[in-house]
N, C-alpha and C positions, 0 to 999 in steps of 0.2 A: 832423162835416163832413168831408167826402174831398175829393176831388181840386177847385181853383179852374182858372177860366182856359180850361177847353175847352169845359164842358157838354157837352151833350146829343152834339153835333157830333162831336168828340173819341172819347166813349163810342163812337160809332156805326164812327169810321173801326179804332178797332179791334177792332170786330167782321166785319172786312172780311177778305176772304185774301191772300196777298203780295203778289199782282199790282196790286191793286185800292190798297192800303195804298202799294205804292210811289208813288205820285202825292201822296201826303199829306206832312205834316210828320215827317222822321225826327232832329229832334232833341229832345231828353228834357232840361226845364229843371227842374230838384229844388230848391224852394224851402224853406228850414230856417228856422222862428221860433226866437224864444230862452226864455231862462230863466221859466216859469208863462208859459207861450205856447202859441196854439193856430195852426191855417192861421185863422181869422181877420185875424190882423196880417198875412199877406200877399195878400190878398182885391182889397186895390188895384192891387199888384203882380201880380199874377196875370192881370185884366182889363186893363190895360197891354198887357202880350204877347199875350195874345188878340183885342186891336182892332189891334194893330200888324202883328203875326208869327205869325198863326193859321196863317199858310201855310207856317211854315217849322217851329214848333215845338208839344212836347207840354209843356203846365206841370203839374207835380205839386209840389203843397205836403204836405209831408212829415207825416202825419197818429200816426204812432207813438207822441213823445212830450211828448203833450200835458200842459199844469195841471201837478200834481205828479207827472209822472210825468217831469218835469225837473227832477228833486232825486237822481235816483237815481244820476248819477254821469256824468261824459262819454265812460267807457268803453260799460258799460250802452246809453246813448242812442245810440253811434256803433255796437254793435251789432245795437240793433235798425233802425238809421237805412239801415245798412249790409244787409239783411235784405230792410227795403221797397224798396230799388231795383231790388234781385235779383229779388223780383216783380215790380216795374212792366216791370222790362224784359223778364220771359219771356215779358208777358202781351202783348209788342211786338214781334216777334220783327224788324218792319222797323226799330225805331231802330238808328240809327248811331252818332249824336254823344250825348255829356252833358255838360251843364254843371251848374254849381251855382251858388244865390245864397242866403247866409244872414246872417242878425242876431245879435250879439252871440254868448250863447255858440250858437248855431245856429253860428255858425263855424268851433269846435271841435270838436263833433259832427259835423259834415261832414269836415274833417280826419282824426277817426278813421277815418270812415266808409270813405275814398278807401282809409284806410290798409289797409283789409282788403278792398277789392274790387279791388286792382291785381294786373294782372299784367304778368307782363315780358316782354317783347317777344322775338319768335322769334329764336333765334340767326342769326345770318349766317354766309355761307361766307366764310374767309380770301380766298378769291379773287374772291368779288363785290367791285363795283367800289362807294362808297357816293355817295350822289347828297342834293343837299342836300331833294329830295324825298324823301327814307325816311323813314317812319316810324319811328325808333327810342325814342319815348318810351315806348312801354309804352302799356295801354288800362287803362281804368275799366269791369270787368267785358266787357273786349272789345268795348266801344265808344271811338270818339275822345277822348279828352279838348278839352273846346275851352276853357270860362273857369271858373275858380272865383274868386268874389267874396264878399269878407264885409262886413257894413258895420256900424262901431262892435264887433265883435269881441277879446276880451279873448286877444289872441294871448301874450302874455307873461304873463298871470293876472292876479289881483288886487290881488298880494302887494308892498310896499313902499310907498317916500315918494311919497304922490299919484295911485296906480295908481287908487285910488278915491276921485274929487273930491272927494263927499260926506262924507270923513272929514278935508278943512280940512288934508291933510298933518300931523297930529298924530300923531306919532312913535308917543307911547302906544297911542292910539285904533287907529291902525293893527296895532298888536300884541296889542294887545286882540283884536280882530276877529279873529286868525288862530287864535285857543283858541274861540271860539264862533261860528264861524260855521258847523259841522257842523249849530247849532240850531236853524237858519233857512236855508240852503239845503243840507242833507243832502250825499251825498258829493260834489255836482258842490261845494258850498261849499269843501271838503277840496282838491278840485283844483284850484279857483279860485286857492285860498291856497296854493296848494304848499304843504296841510300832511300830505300820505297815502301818506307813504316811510318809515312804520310795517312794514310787510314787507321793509325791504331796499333793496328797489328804490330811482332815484331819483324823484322826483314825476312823475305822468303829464305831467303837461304838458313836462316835460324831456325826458320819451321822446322825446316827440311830433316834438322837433326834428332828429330821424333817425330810419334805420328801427329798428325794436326787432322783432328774434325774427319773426315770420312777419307783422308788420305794416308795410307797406314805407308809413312815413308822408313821408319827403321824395321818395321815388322818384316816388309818385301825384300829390305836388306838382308836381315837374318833368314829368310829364305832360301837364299841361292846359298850352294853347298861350297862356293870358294867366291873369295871376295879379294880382287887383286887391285892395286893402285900403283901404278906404271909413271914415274916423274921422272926426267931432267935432271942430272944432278949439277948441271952447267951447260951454259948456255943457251937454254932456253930465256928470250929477252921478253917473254909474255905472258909465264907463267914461274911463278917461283918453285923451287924444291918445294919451302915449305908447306903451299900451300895445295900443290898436287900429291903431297905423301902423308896428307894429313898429322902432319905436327909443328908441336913450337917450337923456337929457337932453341932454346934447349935442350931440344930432343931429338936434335939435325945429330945422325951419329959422325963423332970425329974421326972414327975408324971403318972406313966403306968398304969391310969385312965381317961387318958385324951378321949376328947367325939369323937376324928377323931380315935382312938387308942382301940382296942381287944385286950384284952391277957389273954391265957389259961395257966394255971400255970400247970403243972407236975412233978413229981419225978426229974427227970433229966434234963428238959428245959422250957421253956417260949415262948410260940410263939403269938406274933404280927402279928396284922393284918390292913391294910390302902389302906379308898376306894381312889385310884387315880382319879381326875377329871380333 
C-alpha cells in the first residue's frame, strides 16, 4: 500500500508543472505508524485530511518500514524514513511546508528522521537588523517546519518502574524484559530498553536528546513551529503516561485540568495532550 489521503487527485497534481502545481496544496503531512505497523493504521487519518484540507495539504503515509521491518532498529528505520521524504519531496518540487504525525515508536523514527534532514539556517549579517518575522529555525530538508506530533509515543523508552503498564510495575519483571527483549522486538527492543551502549556510546535514545555528530536531533526539534505529545492517560497497557508526555512521576499532573494539559474523555480512554517548548 503507498501513499493514503490523496488518490488519484494528488497523483495527478503532481504530475503537473510549477505553475500549475502552484494553485494546489504545498504542504507535505508524513504520517509514521508504529512498531509491526503498516500505513493501514493511518488509512483513517489520512481520509480526515483529505475531506478536510485537500486544498491545503499532501498526506504521505510513510510506507518504508513496514511488519517486521520495525524490529530492525530506530536508527535503521529513521534512516530509511529519512530517505523517503527526500524523495517525496524531489518528486514535489512546489512543497513548502512539512509537518509530521506519528504513533508510538513512529515517533522516534520520525525524531531521528528530522535529525538527519535538518539543516541550519543561512547565517545573518552582524548588521542586519533581526525582525521577529525571520526565520531562524532551520528547515526540514529546506522546507518549513510547521508541527510534529506524536501520539502515545515512548519518548523516554521503555525502560524502568511502570514505563510499560502491562508488566504491573514488578521491579523484577521489568528487568527481566531488558535481557530479552532483543527476542521479540529486535534492535528497536535494545533501544526501547536503553540496553544497546554495548559500543561505548551512550543509548540511542539518550543521543537522541541533543544533537549527536552530524545528527542535529534537538535543532530539527526547535524547528517545527509547534511540537505536540499526544499520551494515554489510561489504559494504554504499552506505553506509559509518563513516558509518552515526556515527564517524571512527579510531574504526572494530579489535576487533568491543569492549563499546560488537554484531555478528552471517552468511553474507554483519556487522552492527553502537551504542547512541548
Amino acid at each position: 500500500m503507498g501513499d493514503l489521503g490523496g488518490g488519484d487527485w494528488r497523483e495527478a497534481v503532481a504530475e503537473k508543472g510549477p505553475a500549475e502545481a502552484a494553485a494546489g496544496p504545498d504542504h507535505l503531512v508524513v504520517m509514521v505508524h508504529g512498531i509491526v505497523g503498516s500505513t493501514a493504521d493511518w488509512k483513517f487519518g489520512a481520509e480526515q485530511f483529505d475531506k478536510l484540507l485537500s486544498d491545503k495539504v499532501i498526506v504521505h503515509c510513510s510506507n518504508r518500514n513496514m511488519h517486521k521491518l520495525t524490529l530492525d532498529g530506530v536508527d535503521v528505520m529513521g534512516e530509511r524514513l529519512a530517505q523517503e521524504v527526500i524523495e517525496e519531496i524531489n518528486r514535489r518540487p512546489y512543497i513548502k511546508k512539512i509537518s509530521f504525525v506519528a504513533h508510538s515508536v513512529g515517533g522516534l523514527v520520525a525524531r531521528y528522521a528530522i535529525g538527519r534532514l535538518y539543516k541550519s539556517p543561512k547565517p545573518t549579517s552582524e548588521n542586519t537588523p533581526q525582525t521577529p518575522d525571520d526565520n531562524n529555525r532551520g528547515t526540514i530538508h529546506g522546507l518549513e517546519a510547521v508541527n510534529f506530533i506524536t501520539v502515545a509515543s515512548p519518548h523516554l523508552g521503555s525502560r524502568g518502574n511502570k514505563q510499560v503498564p502491562f508488566l504491573f510495575g514488578v521491579t523484577a519483571i521489568e528487568n527481566f524484559a531488558c535481557h530479552i527483549i532483543h527476542l521479540i522486538f529486535g534492535r528497536t527492543g535494545k533501544h526501547l530498553f536503553l540496553a544497546d551502549n554495548n559500543d561505548g556510546k551512550p543509548p540511542l535514545l539518550q543521543r537522541m536528546v541533543d544533537n549527536w555528530g552530524d545528527l542535529q536531533f534537538m535543532s530539527a526539534l526547535q524547528a517545527f513551529k509547534r511540537r505536540v505529545a499526544y499520551s494515554n492517560v489510561g489504559h494504554d497497557h504499552i506505553v506509559g503516561w509518563r513516558t509518552s508526555s515526556i515527564r517524571k512521576d512527579s510531574e504526572l499532573p494530579k489535576n487533568a485540568f491543569y492549563k499546560d494539559l488537554s484531555v478528552c474523555h471517552g468511553k474507554r480512554w483519556t487522552l492527553a495532550s502537551t504542547t512541548v517548548k
